[in-house]
C-alpha positions in Angstrom: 174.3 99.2 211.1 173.6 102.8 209.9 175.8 102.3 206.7 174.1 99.0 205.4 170.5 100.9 204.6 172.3 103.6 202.8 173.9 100.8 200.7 170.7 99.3 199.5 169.4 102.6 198.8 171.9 102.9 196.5 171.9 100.0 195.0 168.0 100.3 194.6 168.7 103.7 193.2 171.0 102.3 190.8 168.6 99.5 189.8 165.7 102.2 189.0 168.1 104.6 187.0 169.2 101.6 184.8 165.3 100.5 184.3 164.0 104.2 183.7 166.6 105.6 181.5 165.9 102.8 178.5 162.2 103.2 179.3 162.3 106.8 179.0 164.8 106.7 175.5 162.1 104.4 174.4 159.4 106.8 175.3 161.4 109.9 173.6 161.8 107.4 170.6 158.8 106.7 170.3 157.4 110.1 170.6 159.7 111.6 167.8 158.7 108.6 165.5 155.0 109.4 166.1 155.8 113.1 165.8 157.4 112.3 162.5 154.6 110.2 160.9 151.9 112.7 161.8 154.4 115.0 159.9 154.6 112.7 157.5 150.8 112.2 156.6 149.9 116.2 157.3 147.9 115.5 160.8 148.1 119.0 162.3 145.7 117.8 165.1 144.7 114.4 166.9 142.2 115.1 170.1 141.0 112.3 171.8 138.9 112.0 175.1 137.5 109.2 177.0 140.6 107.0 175.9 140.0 103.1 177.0 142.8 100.7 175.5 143.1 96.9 176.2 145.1 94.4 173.9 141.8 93.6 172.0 141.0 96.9 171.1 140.2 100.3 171.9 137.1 102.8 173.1 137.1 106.3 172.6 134.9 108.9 173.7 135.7 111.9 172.2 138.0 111.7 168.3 139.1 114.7 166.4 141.4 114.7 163.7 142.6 117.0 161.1 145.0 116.3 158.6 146.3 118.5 155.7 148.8 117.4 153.0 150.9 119.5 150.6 148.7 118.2 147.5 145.9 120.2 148.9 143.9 117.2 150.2 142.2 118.5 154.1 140.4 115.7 156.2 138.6 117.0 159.4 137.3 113.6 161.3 135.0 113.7 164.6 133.6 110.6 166.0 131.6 110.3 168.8 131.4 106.4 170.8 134.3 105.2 169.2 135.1 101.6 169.6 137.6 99.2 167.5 138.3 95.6 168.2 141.7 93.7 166.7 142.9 90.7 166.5 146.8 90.4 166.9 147.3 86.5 166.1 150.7 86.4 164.4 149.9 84.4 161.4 147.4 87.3 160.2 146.6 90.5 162.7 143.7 92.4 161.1 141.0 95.1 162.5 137.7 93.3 163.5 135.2 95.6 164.4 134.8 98.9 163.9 131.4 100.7 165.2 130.9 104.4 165.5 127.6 106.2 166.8 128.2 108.9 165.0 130.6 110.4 162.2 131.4 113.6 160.9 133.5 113.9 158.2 135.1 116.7 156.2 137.0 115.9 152.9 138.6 118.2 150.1 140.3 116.0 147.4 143.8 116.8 146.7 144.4 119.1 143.8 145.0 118.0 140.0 147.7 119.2 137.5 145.2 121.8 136.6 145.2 123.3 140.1 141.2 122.0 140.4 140.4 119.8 143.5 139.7 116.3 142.3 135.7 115.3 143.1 136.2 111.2 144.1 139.3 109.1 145.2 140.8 107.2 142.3 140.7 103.1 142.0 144.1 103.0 143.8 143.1 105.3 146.7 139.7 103.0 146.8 141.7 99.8 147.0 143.4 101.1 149.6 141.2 102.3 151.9 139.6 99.0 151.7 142.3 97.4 152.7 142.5 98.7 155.9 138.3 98.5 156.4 137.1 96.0 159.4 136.1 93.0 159.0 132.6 94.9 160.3 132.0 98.2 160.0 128.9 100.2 162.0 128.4 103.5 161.6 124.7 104.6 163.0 125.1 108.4 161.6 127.3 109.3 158.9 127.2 113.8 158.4 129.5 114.3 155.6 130.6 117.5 153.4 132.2 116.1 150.3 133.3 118.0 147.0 131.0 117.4 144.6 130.9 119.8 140.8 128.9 122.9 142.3 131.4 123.2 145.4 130.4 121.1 148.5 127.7 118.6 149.2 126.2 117.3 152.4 125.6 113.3 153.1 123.5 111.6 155.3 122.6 108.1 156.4 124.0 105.0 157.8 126.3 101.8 157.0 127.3 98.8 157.9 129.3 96.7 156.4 130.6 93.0 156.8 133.4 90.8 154.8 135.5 88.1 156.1 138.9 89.5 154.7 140.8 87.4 152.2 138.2 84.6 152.2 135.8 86.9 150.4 132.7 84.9 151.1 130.3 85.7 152.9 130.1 89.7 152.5 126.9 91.9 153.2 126.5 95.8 153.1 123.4 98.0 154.0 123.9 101.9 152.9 120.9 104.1 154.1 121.3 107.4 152.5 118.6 110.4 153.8 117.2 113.1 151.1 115.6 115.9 152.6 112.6 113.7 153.6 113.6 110.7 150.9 115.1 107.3 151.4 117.5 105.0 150.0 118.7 101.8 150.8 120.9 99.9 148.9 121.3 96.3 150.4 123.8 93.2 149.1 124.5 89.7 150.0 127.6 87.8 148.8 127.6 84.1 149.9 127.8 80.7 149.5 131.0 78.9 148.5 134.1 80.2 146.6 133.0 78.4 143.3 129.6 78.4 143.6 129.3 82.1 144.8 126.0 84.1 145.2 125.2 88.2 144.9 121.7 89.6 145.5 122.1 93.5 145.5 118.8 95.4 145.9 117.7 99.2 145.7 114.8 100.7 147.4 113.5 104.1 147.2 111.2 105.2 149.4 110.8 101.7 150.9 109.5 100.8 147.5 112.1 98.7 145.4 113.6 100.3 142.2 116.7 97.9 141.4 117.4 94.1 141.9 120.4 92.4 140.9 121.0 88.3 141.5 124.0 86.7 140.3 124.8 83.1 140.8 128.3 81.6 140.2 128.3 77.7 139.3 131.2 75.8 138.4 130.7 72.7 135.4 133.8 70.3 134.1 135.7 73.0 131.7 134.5 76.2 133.0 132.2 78.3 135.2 129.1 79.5 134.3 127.6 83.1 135.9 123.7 83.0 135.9 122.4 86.6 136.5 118.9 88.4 136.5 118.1 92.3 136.5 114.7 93.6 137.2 113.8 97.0 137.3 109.9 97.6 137.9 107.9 100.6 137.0 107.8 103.1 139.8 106.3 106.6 140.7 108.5 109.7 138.9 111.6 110.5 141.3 112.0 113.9 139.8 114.1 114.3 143.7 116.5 111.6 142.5 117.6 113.2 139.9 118.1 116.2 141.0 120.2 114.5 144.2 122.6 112.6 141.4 123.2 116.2 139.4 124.3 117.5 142.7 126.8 114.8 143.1 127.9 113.4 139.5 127.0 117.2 137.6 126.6 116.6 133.6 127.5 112.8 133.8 124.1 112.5 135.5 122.4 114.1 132.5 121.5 110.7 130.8 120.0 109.2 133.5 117.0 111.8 133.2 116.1 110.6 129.7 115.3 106.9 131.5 111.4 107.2 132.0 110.2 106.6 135.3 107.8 104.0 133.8 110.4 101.6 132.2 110.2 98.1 133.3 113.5 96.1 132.4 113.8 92.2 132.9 117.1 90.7 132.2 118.5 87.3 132.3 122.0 86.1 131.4 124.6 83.0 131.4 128.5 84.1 131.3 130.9 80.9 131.0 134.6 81.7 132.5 137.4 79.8 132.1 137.6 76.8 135.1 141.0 78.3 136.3 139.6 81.9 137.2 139.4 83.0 140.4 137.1 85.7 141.8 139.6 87.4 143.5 142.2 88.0 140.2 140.1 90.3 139.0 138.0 90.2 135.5 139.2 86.7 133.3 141.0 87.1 130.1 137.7 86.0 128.4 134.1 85.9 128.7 131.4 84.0 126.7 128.5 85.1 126.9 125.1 82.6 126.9 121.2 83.0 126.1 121.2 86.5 127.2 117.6 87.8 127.5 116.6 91.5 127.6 113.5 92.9 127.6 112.1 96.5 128.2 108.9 98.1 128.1 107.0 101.4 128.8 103.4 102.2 128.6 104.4 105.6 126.3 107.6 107.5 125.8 107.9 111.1 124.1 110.4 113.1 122.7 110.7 116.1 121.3 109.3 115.1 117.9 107.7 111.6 118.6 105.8 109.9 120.6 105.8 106.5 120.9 103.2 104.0 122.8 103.9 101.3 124.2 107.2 100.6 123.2 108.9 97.2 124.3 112.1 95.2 123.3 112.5 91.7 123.4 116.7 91.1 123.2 118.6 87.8 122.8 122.2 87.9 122.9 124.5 85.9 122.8 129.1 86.4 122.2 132.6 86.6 123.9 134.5 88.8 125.3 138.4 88.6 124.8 139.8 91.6 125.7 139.9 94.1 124.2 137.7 92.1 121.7 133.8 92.3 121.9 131.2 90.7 119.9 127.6 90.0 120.7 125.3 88.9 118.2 121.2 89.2 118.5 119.6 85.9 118.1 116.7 84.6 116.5 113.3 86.4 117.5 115.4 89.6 118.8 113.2 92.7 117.9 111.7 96.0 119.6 107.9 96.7 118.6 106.0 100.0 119.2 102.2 100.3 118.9 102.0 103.0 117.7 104.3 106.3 116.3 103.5 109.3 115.8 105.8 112.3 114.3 104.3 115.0 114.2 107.0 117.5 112.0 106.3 115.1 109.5 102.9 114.3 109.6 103.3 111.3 110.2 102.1 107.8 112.0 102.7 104.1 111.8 100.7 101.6 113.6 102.4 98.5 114.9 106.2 99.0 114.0 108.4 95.6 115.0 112.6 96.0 114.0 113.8 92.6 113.7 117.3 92.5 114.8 118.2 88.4 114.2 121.8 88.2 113.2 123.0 92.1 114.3 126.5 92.0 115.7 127.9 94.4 117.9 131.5 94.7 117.3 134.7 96.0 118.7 138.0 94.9 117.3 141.4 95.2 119.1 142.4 99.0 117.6 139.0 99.6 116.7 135.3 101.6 117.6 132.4 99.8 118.5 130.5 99.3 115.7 126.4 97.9 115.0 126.4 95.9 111.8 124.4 93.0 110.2 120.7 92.4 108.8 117.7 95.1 109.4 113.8 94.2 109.1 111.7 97.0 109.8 107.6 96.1 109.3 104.4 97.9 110.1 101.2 97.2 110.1 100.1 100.8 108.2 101.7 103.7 107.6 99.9 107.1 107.4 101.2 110.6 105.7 99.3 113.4 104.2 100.7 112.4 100.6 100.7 108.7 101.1 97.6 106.3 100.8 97.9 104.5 104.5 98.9 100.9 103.8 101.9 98.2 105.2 105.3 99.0 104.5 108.4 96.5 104.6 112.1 97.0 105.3 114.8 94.4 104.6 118.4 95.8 104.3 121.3 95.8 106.3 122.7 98.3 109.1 126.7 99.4 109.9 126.7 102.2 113.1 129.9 103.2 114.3 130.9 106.8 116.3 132.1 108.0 112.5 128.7 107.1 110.8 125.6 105.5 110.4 124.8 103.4 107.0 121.5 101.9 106.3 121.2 99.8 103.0 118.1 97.5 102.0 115.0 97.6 99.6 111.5 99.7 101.2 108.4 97.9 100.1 104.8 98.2 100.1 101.3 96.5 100.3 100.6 98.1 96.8 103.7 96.3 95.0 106.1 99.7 95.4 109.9 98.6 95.8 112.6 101.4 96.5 116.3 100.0 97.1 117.4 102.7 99.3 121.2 103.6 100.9 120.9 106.1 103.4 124.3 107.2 105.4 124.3 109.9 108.3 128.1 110.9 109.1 128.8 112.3 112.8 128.8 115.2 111.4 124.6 115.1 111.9 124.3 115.6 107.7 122.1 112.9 106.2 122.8 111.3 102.6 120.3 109.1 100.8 120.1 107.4 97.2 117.1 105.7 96.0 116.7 103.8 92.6 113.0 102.6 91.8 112.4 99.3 91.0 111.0 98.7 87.4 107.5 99.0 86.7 105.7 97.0 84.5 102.1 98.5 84.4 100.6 96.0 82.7 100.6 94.4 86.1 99.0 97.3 87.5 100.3 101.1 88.9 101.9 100.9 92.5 102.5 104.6 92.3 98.7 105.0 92.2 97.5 103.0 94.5 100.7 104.5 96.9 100.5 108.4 96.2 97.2 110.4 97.5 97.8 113.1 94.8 98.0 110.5 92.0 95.3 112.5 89.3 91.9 110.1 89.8 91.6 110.4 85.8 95.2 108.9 85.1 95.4 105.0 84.4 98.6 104.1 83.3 97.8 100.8 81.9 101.2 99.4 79.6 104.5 100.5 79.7 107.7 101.0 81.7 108.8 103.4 84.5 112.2 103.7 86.2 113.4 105.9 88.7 116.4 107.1 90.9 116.9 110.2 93.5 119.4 111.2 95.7 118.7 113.2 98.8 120.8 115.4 100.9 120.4 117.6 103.9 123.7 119.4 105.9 124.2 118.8 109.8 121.2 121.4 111.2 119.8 122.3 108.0 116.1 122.0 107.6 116.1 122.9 103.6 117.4 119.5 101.7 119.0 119.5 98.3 117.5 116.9 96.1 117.7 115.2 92.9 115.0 112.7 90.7 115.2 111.6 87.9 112.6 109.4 86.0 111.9 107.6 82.5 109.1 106.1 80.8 109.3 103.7 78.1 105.9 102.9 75.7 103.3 104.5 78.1 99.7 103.9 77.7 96.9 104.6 79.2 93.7 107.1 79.5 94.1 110.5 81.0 90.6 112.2 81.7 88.3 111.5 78.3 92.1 110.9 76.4 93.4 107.4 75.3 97.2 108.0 75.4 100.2 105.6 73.6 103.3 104.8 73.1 104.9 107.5 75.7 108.3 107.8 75.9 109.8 110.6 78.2 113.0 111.5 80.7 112.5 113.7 83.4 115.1 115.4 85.5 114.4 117.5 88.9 116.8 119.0 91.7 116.7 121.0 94.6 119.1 122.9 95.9 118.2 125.3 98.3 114.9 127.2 98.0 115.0 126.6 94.1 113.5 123.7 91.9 114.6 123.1 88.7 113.4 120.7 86.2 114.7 119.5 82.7 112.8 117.1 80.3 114.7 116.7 77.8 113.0 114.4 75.6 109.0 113.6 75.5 106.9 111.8 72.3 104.1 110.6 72.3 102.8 108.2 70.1 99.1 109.2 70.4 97.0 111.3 72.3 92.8 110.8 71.5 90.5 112.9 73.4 88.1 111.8 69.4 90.5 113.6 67.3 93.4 111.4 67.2 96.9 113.9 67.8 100.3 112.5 67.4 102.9 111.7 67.4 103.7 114.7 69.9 107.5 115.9 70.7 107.7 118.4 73.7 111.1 120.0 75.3 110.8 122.3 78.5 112.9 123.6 81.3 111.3 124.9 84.3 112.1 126.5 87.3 110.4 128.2 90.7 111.3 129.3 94.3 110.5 126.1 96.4 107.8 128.4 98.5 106.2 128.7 95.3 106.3 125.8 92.6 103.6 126.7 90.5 104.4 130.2 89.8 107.8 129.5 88.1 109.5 130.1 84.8 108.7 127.6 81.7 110.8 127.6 79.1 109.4 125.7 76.0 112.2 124.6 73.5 109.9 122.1 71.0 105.8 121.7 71.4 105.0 119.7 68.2 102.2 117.7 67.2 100.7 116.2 64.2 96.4 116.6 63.8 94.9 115.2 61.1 97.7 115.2 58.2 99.0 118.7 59.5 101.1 119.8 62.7 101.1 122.1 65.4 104.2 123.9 66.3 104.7 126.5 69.5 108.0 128.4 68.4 110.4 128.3 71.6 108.8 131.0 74.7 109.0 131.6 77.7 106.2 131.9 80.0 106.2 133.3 83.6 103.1 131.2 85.3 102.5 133.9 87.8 101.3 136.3 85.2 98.6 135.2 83.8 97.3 134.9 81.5 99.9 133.3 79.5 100.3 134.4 76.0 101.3 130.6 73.7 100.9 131.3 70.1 100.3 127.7 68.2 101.3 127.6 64.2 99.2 124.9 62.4 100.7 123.8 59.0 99.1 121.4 56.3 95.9 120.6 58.3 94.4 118.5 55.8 90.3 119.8 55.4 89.4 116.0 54.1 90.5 114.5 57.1 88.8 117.3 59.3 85.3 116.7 57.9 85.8 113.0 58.3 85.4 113.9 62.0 83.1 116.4 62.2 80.1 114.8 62.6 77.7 116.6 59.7 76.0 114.1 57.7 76.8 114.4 54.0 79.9 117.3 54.3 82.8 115.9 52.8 85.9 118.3 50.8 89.7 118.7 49.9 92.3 121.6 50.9 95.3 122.4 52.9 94.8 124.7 55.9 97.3 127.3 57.6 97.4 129.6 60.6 97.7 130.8 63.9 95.6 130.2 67.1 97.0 132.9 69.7 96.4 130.4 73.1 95.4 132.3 76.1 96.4 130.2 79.4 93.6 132.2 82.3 92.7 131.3 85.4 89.7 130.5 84.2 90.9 127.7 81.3 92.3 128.0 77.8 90.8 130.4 75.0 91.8 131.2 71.4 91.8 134.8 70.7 91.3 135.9 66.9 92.9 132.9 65.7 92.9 132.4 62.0 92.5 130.1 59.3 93.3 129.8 55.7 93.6 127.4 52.6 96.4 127.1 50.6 96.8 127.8 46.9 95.1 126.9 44.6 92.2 126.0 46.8 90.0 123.0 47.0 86.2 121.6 46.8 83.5 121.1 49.7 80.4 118.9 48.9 77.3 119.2 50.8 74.7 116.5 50.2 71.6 116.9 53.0 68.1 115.5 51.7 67.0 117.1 54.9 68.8 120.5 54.2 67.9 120.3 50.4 63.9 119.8 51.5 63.8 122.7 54.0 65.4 125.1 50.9 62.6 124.2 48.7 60.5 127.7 50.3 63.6 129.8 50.8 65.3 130.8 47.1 68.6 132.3 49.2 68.8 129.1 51.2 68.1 126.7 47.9 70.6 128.4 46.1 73.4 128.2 48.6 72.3 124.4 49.1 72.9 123.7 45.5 76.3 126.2 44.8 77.4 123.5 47.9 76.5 120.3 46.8 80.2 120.5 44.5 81.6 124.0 45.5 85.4 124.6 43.9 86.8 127.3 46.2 89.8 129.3 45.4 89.8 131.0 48.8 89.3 129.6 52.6 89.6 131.7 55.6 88.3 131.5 58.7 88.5 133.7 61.8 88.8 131.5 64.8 87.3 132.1 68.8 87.3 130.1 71.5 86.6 131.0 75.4 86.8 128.8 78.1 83.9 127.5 78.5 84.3 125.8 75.3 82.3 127.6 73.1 84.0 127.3 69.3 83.2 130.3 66.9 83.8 130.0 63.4 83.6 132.9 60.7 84.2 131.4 57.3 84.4 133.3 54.4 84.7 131.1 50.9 85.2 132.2 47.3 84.6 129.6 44.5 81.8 128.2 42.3 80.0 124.9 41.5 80.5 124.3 38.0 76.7 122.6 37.3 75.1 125.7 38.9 74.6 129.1 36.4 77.8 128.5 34.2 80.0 128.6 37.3 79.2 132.0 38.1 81.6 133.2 41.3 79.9 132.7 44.5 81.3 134.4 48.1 80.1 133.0 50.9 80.4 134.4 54.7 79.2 131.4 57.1 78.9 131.9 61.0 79.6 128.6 63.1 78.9 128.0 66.9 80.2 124.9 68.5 80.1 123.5 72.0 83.7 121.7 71.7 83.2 120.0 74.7 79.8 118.4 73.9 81.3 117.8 70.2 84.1 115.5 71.9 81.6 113.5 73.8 79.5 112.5 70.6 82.8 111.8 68.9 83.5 109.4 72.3 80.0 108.1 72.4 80.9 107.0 68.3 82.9 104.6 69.2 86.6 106.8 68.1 88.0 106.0 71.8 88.1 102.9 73.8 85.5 101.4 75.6 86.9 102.3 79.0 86.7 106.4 77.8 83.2 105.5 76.6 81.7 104.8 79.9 83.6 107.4 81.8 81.4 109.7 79.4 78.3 107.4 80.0 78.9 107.9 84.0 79.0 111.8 83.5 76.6 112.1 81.4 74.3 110.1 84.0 72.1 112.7 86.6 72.9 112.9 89.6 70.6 112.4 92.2 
């Protein structure tokens, strides 16, 4: 009886040694396999406490994990009321529920070629780790230290997060993010059916919303259609939120700080997708895009040179997308207004400015740049400068904008009839190109230049003619000193300038700039006519001239030609130079063959009529003050000539004075042999004449020779006006004089 007990406890020993020694190869298995994979993935420690597993999930207390890979990446992990919840069907096991009370996390990227720690998981690394996510995720305090471009930055807040796996639909996040003592919540909705799909995504800051996003998905017969809105409302500056992005995005947050805290953005749009897309294969091999609507506005918006008021756009877009293809093309009634601009480096402002964009298309071929091109109309109301007479100016051109360069091309008009066609190009390199040509004027329909131009002279009327134009403008990338070139031409001229009828002008003027120098060349004036009362002309003048641009009246003129015919004779200036910032300026004038006849005809002295050919000089001094003739002289050509005198008046008052009587009479037929006469003028316009004659009158004493030394004084200025008032100018000249010549009360 004694041996059968020993024999089941051997056999019962036997039984357990076979059970345990699998279990415990399975347990050593399994415990080099998990030794291996934290090997494998770099854990160094995994600390748990408060462990509580069942097959539907697990609780944890206490988690601690640290990981560290060869790449550099480090991951320290603690998380406090730790429970997950599976689901082990066999057709598809997935995580359920994950909820955490609170998170603290640690994460240095792994390092790049460069031996610089990366700041953000990649797409792949994303994709993966949401993969693995639950289909709900709670965290109630997330404490994180993440690399960011300044070292490491701390993140605060909360998230929870819902999705129903491989069905997609529906999905909801909620991200609470703390600040210091800010707020932000950013809160989504995805929902509805697969085809008919639904996302509302919303950002608050502050509890005050700052972002909304809805998109609606609807499916038709041949495709799918995506209806979306974006509204961004005007809010209180957030000077903390962009300091809080710099922290985490570094330079690439820059741009955001030029968006105004007062910008209000509505936008509306239609995509149609092809009918065999599905949400889940990512973005569809082509896009069309629908009655796209865009519009933006801000109560005032400054930069470092303008300021602009009120500045709104109004887009409607519409194009495809097949990539890597893109066009979009503005629609009718697309434009961006400001009420008002103000520059103030230039001096300038324009009142109601509207760009009409109808018909731009934004491009981007397959091996291409994006590029801007197609029709430009720019319009406002009034445009004020300091050299321009404040009126409404029109654009209508065309606009090409790619990263190489930007080309504008159209005609500038104005309210006054003024057309420029312009081209205007501005490479990437910042420098700025512009050519201009000048539309023909015909003045006979009037003088846009006047009417545009504050510095056009008040006693110039251009009133026949032609006048042409064309410049070119450049300036280098961060140059503020342009090079420049104009040139103009008149054809036929006429018009009144001051008290002076002028005709028949025909002239070619050429100016650059280059640097701080101006230089201009007119080749070729004539004049037809200039009559201030005594008609001059024709008049041929050639001049070069030149001066520091700080300066442009106190340059060097070089005269080459200064001719003019006077009254059967001519003026000449032999070729000079003048310096005009010495004054004054020396210009002697030759006359040759002034005819005396034509002279006397008129001088306006009743009963003086004569014969002769004059010759001299009058030394012209250019002052401050005006013009002045400094010992010029006078003098009759050989063999002489006669002056008759005939003056009932003058003849009466001689009959008591014998000297006076006798000089009458030797005048009444005087044949002179000599003529010279000492000329003075000053600049108030006060003519003195010392003429000394030497001749006889045949009737008078059997021609006896007669020398007589005659002082004349005349106001040239008040001579002119009788000779206007006479009727030698045109009636427009006459009653400027009248108007002058009126007292002024």
């Amino acid at each position: 009886m004694a041996a059968r007990p020993q024999r089941w406890r051997r056999i019962l020993l036997g039984t357990a040694l076979g059970l345990l020694l699998p279990l415990l190869a399975a347990t050593g298995y399994g415990w080099l396999q998990w030794q291996r994979l934290q090997q494998e993935q770099g854990i160094v420690r995994l600390d748990w406490r408060g462990l509580v597993l069942s097959r539907h999930g697990l609780q944890v207390q206490r988690l601690e994990l640290e990981q560290l890979t060869a790449d550099g990446r480090r991951l320290q992990l603690g998380a406090d009321a730790l429970q997950l919840d599976w689901q082990l069907s066999r057709s598809e096991p997935y995580l359920q529920r994950l909820a955490v009370q609170q998170l603290q996390l640690d994460w240095q990227a792994p390092l790049t070629p460069t031996g610089q720690p990366s700041r953000l998981p990649g797409a792949e690394q994303l994709a993966s780790l949401l993969a693995w996510l639950p289909r709900q995720l709670t965290i109630e305090r997330i404490a994180a230290s993440l690399p960011c471009p300044d070292g490491r930055c701390r993140l605060e807040g909360q998230l929870q997060l819902q999705h129903p796996g491989a069905a997609l639909l529906p999905a909801s996040l909620r991200l609470e993010l703390q600040e210091a003592e800010h707020h932000i919540l950013l809160s989504g909705e995805l929902g509805g059916a697969l085809d008919a799909a639904r996302l509302q995504l919303a950002l608050a800051l502050d509890d005050q919303p700052h972002l909304v996003l809805d998109a609606q998905l609807a499916a038709a017969a041949d495709a799918r259609t995506l209806h979306g809105t974006l509204q961004l409302p005007a809010h209180p500056p957030v000077p903390w939120l962009h300091d809080w992005l710099a922290q985490w995005l570094g330079a690439a947050a820059a741009p955001l700080r030029q968006v105004p805290d007062a910008l209000q953005l509505d936008a509306a749009w239609t995509l149609r997708l092809p009918a065999s897309w599905q949400p889940q294969d990512g973005l569809p091999p082509q896009i069309q895009l629908d009655h796209a609507r865009l519009q933006a506005r801000l109560p005032r918006l400054r930069t470092d040179d303008l300021e602009l008021r009120r500045p709104s756009a109004d887009l409607r877009l519409s194009g495809r997308w097949q990539a890597p293809e893109l066009l979009l093309t503005f629609a009718q009634d697309s434009q961006i207004t400001v009420q008002r601009l103000d520059s103030a480096a230039a001096g300038l402002r324009l009142d109601e400015l509207r760009a009409g964009l109808a018909g731009l298309q934004l491009k981007r071929a397959a091996a291409g740049t994006p590029q801007l091109a197609g029709p430009l109309v720019l319009h406002t109301t009034r445009l004020q400068q300091a050299q321009l007479q404040p009126q409404r100016w029109d654009w209508q051109g065309t606009l090409a904008a790619s990263a190489a360069d930007i080309r504008l091309a159209g005609t500038l008009r104005n309210a006054a009839g003024l057309a420029v066609d312009l081209h205007v190009q501005r490479p990437a390199s910042g420098a700025v190109n512009l050519q201009g040509t000048l539309a023909e004027i015909v003045l006979a329909g009037g003088n846009p230049l006047a009417k545009t131009l504050r510095d056009w002279p008040a006693l110039l009327e251009l009133s026949s003619g032609r006048l042409q134009g064309n410049g070119t403008l450049r300036l280098a990338a961060g140059s503020l000193t342009p090079s420049a070139d104009l040139n103009l031409q008149l054809q036929q001229v006429g018009g009144i300038v001051d008290r002076s009828e002028l005709s028949g002008l025909d002239a070619r003027l050429a100016a650059e700039l280059r640097g701080e120098k101006l230089f201009i060349e007119l080749p070729d004036l004539r004049l037809a006519s200039l009559n201030p009362g005594v008609p001059l002309g024709p008049l041929q003048l050639r001049a070069d001239y030149q001066a520091a641009l700080a300066q442009p009246l106190a340059g060097r003129l070089q005269l080459w030609q200064a001719d003019s015919d006077l009254l059967g004779g001519q003026l000449r200036v032999a070729p000079t130079r003048l310096e005009l910032a010495h004054r004054p300026l020396q210009l002697p004038v030759q006359v040759r063959g002034l005819e005396l006849a034509k002279l006397l005809e008129v001088y306006p002295a009743e009963g003086l009529s004569g014969s002769g050919t004059l010759d001299g000089q009058l030394p012209l001094r250019i002052d401050r003050d005006g013009l002045g003739i400094d010992q010029g002289q006078l003098q009759a050509r050989a063999p002489g000539g006669v002056l008759r005198f005939h003056s009932e008046r003058i003849r009466a008052f001689g009959q008591s004075n014998p000297a006076l009587r006798l000089a009458t009479l030797a005048l009444e037929d005087f044949h002179y042999d000599q003529l010279e006469s000492q000329v003075s003028y000053d600049p108030q316009g006060k003519l003195l004449l010392v003429l000394r004659l030497h001749g006889r009158n045949p009737a008078l004493e059997g021609g006896r020779p007669v020398n007589f030394t005659i002082n004349l004084e005349e106001d040239v200025p008040s001579l002119l006006t009788s000779l206007q008032l006479s009727g030698r100018v045109n009636e427009a000249i006459q009653r400027r004089v009248q108007q002058r010549l009126q007292p002024r009360h």
